[in-house]
C-alpha positions in Angstrom: 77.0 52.7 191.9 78.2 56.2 193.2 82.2 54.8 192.0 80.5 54.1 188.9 78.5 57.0 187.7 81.6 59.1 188.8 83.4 57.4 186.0 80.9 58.9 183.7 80.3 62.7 185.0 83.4 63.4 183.7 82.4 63.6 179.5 80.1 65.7 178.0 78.2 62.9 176.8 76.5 60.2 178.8 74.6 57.8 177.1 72.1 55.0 178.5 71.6 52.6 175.9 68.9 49.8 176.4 69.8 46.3 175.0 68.1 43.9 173.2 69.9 40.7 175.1 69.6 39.6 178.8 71.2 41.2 181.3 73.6 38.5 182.5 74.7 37.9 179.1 75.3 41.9 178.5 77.4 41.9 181.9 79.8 39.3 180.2 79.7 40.4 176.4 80.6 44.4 178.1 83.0 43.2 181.0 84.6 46.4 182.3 81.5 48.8 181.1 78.6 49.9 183.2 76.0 47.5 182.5 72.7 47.5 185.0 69.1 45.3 184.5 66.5 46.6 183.1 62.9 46.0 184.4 62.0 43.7 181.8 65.0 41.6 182.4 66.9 43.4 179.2 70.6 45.3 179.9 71.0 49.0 180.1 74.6 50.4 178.9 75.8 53.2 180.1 79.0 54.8 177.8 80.1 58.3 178.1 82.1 60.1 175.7 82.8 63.7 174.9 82.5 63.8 171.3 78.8 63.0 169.8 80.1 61.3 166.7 82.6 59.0 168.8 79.6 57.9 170.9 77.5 57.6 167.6 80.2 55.5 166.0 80.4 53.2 169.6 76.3 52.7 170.0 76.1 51.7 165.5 78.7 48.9 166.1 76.9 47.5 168.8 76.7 43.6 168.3 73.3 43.8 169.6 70.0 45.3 168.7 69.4 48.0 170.6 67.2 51.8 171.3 68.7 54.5 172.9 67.4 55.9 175.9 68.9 59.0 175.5 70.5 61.3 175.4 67.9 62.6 172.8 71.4 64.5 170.9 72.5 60.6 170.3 69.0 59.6 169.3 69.1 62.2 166.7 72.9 61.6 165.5 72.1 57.8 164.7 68.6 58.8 163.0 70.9 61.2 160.4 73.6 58.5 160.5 70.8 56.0 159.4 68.9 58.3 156.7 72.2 59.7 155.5 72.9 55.7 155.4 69.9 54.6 153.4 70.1 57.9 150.8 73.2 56.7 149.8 72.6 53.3 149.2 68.7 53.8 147.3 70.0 53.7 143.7 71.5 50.8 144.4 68.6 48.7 146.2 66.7 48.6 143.0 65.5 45.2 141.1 65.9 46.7 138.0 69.0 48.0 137.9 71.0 45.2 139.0 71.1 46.7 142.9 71.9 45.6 145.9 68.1 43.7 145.9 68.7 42.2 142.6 67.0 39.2 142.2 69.8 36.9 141.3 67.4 34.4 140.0 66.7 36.9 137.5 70.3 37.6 137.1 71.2 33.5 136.3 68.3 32.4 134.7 69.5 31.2 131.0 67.6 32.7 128.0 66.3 30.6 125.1 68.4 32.1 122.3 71.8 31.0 123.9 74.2 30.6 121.0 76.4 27.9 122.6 73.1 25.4 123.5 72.8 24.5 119.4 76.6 23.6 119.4 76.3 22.0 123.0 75.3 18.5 123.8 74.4 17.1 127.2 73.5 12.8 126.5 74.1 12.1 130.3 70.4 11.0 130.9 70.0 10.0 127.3 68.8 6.4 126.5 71.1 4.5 124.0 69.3 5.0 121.2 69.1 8.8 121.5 73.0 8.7 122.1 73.5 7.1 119.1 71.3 10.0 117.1 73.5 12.5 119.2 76.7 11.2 118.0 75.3 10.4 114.2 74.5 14.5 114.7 77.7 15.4 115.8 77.8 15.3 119.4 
């Protein structure tokens, strides 16, 4: 453990960063990183870095869900990362202006003036005797 945590002292940053997966499965998903169990059976990993953003960058493409312990400088990176994140994207996350959130039954549904369905004709289910006034109509 002291090997380990000399590995770190040497960045500005050190981060401990609590996992949402079980432990065993964090100590083969991060093979070469520091990964240690967590009292509720969860994974703890612990990255250092000497740049914030780097570090920030690293702990958002996490494949796992996960909170940062600290330090509380990281905490507050990813929390402007995330808002800066959602203000961006707002506009588009409305239903009514065809968004992100769209409803895309809305989008597909058919409306009943469509030009083409007076020219169109569809007689797979019809019965024989409606096919014939189909064709007598012009379909």
């Amino acid at each position: 453990m002291v090997l380990e945590a000399t590995k770190l002292a040497v960045y500005r940053y050190e981060a401990r960063i609590l996992l949402d997966v079980e432990y065993e499965t964090a100590v083969q998903a991060f093979r070469g990183r520091i990964v240690e169990p967590a009292p509720d059976g969860r994974a703890i990993l612990r990255v250092a870095a000497n740049d914030l953003a780097g570090l920030a960058s690293y702990a958002a493409g996490l494949s796992y869900d996960f909170e940062v312990l600290d330090p509380p400088e990281l905490r507050a990176e990813l929390r402007r990362r995330a808002l800066e994140i959602a203000a961006r994207h707002a506009a588009a996350a409305s239903f009514t202006d065809g968004g992100a959130l769209t409803n895309p039954f809305d989008q597909a549904a058919p409306t009943l003036s469509n030009d083409a369905a007076a020219t169109m004709c569809d007689d797979d289910m019809a019965s024989a005797a409606s096919h014939q006034q189909t064709t007598s109509s012009g379909c």
